[in-house]
C-alpha positions as CSV (number, residue, x, y, z in Angstrom):
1,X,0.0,0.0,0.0
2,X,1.5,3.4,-1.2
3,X,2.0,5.8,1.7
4,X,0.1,9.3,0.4
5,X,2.3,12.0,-0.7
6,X,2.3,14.8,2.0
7,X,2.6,18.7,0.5
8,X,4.3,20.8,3.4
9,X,3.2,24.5,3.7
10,X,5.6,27.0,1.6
11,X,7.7,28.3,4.6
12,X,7.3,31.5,6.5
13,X,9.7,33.2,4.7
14,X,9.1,32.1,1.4
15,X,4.8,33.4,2.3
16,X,6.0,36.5,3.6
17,X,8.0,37.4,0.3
18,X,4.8,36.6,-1.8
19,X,2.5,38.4,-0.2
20,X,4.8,41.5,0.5
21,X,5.3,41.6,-3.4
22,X,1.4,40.8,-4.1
23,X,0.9,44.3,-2.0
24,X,3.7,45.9,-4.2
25,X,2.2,44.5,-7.4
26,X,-1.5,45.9,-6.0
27,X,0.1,49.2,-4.9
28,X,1.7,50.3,-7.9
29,X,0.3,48.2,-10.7
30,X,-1.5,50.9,-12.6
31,X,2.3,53.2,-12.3
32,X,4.1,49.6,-13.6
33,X,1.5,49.0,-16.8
34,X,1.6,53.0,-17.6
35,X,5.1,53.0,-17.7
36,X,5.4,49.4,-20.1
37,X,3.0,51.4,-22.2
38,X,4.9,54.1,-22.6
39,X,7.7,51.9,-23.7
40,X,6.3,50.9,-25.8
41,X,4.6,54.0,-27.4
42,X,8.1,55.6,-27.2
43,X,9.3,52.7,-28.8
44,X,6.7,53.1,-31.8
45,X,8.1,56.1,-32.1
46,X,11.7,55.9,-32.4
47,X,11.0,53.1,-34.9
48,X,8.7,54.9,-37.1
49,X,11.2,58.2,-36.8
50,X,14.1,56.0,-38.1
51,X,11.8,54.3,-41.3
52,X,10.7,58.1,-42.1
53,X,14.0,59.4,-41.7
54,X,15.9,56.1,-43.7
55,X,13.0,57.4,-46.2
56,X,13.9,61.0,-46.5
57,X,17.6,60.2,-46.8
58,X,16.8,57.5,-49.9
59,X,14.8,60.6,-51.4
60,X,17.4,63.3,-51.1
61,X,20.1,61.5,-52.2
62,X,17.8,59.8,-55.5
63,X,16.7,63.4,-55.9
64,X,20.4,64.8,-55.7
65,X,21.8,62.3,-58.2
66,X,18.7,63.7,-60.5
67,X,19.7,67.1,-60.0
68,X,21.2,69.0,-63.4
69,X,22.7,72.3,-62.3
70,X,22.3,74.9,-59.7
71,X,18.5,75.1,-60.0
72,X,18.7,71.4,-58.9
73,X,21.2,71.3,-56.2
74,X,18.9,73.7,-55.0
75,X,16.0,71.8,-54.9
76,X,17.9,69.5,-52.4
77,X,18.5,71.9,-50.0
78,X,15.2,73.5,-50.2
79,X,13.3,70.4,-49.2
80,X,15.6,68.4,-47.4
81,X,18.0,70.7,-45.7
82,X,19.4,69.4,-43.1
83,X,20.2,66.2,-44.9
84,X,23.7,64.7,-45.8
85,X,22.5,65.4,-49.6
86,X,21.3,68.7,-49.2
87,X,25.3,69.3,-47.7
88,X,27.0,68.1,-50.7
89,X,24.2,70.0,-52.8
90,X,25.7,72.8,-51.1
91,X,29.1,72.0,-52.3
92,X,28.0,71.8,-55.6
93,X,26.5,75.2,-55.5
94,X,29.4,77.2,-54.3
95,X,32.0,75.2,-57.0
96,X,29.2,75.8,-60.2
97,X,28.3,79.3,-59.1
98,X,32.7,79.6,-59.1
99,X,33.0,78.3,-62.5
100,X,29.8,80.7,-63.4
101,X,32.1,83.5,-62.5
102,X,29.9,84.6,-59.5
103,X,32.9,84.1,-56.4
104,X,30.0,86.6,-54.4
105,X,27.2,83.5,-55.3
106,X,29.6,81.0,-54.4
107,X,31.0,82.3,-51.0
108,X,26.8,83.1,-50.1
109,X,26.7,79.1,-50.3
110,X,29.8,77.9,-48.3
111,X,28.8,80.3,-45.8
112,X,25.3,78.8,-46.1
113,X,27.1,75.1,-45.8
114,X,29.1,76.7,-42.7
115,X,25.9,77.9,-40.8
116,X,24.0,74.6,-41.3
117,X,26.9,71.5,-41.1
118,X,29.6,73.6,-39.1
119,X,30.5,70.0,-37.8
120,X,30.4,68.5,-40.7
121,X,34.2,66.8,-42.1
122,X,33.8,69.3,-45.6
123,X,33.7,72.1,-43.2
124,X,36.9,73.1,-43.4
125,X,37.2,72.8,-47.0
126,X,34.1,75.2,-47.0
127,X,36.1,77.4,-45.3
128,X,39.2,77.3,-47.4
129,X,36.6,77.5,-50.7
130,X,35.6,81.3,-49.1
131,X,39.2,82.1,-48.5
132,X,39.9,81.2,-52.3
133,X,37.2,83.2,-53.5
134,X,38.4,86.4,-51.6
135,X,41.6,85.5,-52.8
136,X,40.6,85.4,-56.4
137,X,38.4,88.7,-56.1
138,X,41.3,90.7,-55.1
139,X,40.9,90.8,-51.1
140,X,44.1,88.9,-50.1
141,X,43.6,90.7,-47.0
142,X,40.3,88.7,-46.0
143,X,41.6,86.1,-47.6
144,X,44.6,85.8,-45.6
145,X,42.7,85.9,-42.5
146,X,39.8,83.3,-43.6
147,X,43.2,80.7,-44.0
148,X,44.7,82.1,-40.7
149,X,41.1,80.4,-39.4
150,X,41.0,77.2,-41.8
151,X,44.5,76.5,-40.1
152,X,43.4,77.2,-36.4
153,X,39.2,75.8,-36.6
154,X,39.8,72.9,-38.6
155,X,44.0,71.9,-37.9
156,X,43.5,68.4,-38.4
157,X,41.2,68.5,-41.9
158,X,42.4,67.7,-45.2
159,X,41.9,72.0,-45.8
160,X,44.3,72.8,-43.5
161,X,47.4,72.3,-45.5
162,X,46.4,73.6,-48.3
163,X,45.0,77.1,-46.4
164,X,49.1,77.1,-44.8
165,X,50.0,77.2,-48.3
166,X,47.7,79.5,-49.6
167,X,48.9,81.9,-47.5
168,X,52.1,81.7,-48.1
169,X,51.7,82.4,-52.3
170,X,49.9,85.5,-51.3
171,X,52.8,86.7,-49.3
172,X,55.0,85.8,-52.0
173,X,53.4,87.5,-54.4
174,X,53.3,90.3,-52.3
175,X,57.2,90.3,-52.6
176,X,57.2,89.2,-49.1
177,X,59.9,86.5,-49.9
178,X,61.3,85.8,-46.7
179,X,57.8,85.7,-44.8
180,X,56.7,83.3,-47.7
181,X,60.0,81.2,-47.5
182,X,59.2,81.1,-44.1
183,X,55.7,79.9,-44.2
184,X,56.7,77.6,-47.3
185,X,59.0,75.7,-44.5
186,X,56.6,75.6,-42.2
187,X,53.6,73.9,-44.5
188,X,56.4,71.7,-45.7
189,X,57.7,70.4,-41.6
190,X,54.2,70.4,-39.7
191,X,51.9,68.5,-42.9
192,X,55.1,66.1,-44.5
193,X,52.5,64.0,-45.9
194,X,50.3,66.4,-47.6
195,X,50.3,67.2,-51.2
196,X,50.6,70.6,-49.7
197,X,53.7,70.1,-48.5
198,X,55.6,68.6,-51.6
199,X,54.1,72.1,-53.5
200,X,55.8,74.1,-50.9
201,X,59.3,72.1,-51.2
202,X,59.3,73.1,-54.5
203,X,58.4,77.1,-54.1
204,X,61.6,76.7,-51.6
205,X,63.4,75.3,-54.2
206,X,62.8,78.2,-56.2
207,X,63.1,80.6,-53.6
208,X,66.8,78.6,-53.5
209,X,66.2,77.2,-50.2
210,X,65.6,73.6,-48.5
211,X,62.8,72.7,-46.1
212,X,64.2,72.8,-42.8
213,X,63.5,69.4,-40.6
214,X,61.9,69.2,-37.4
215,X,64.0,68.4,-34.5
216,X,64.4,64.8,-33.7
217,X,63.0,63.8,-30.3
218,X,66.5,64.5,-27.4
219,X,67.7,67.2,-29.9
């Protein structure tokens, strides 16, 4: 004859943790369920912001590789314009409206670029493109200054280099030929990589000069 199974009562402890928690669970319930909801509504949200947003980007950038000309690249901006797109629409711009002979047009729209993607990794070049145009208009003045802040806001962008040496041709064509020599050697030891740099050895070279080297860690 089988002896019956006996089922012991849960333990003291075990009853007073299940019935503190069915008091919690009653207590705050309707706090608990709002806040999974509004999980999950936020949620919804962030979902349906990244589809729409994927969306827009797929637009701009089918509606930038349609665009023909200014009028275009224009179109970009206008209705997507904070968009990666509507930044190299912007590029665009400023080098056609150069080639069209309007430097005034083209600075309007790296200065436009500038105001809306300052962190953006063309911003430097945007900047160096407005130095370039002052440059070519006859205001080496400006121009020098605009590089001065190419060299010193953006140090580490591809721009950089090429502002140093921009510089220095204005100061050599302003028969300044030991301040250019000078700033020749100095695009040619701090950016040794940069195309810059092998432009300015050779201004040196015709300025009869070498590049000096930077000092040797000790020295």
């Amino acid at each position: 004859m089988e002896t019956p199974q006996t089922t012991l009562p849960p333990a003291p402890d075990e009853d007073l943790s299940v019935a503190r928690w069915e008091l919690a669970w009653e207590k705050h319930k309707k706090s608990i369920l709002a806040a999974v909801a509004a999980a999950a509504v936020a949620g919804i949200a962030v979902l349906g912001w990244w589809i729409n947003s994927t969306m827009a980007a797929e637009a701009a950038q089918k509606l930038l590789a349609e665009a023909n000309g200014i009028e275009g690249y224009r179109a970009v901006v206008e209705k997507y314009p904070r968009s990666m797109p509507a930044a190299d629409a912007l590029m665009l711009i400023a080098a056609a409206q150069r080639e069209a002979g309007d430097p005034a047009a083209s600075t309007a729209a790296f200065q436009e670029f500038l105001q809306k993607f300052p962190k953006h990794e063309l911003a430097g070049g945007a900047l160096l493109g407005v130095g370039q145009n002052q440059d070519a208009s006859g205001d080496t003045k400006s121009a020098m200054a605009t590089y001065q802040q190419v060299v010193t806001q953006y140090p580490d962008s591809y721009a950089a280099p090429f502002a140093a040496y921009s510089e220095a041709e204005i100061l050599l064509r302003g028969f300044q030929r030991d301040e250019a020599r000078r700033s020749f050697n100095m695009v040619a030891s701090r950016y040794p990589q940069s195309t810059a740099a092998r432009m300015a050895s050779n201004q040196l070279s015709r300025l009869g000069a070498q590049p000096q080297q930077p000092p040797q860690p000790g020295q």
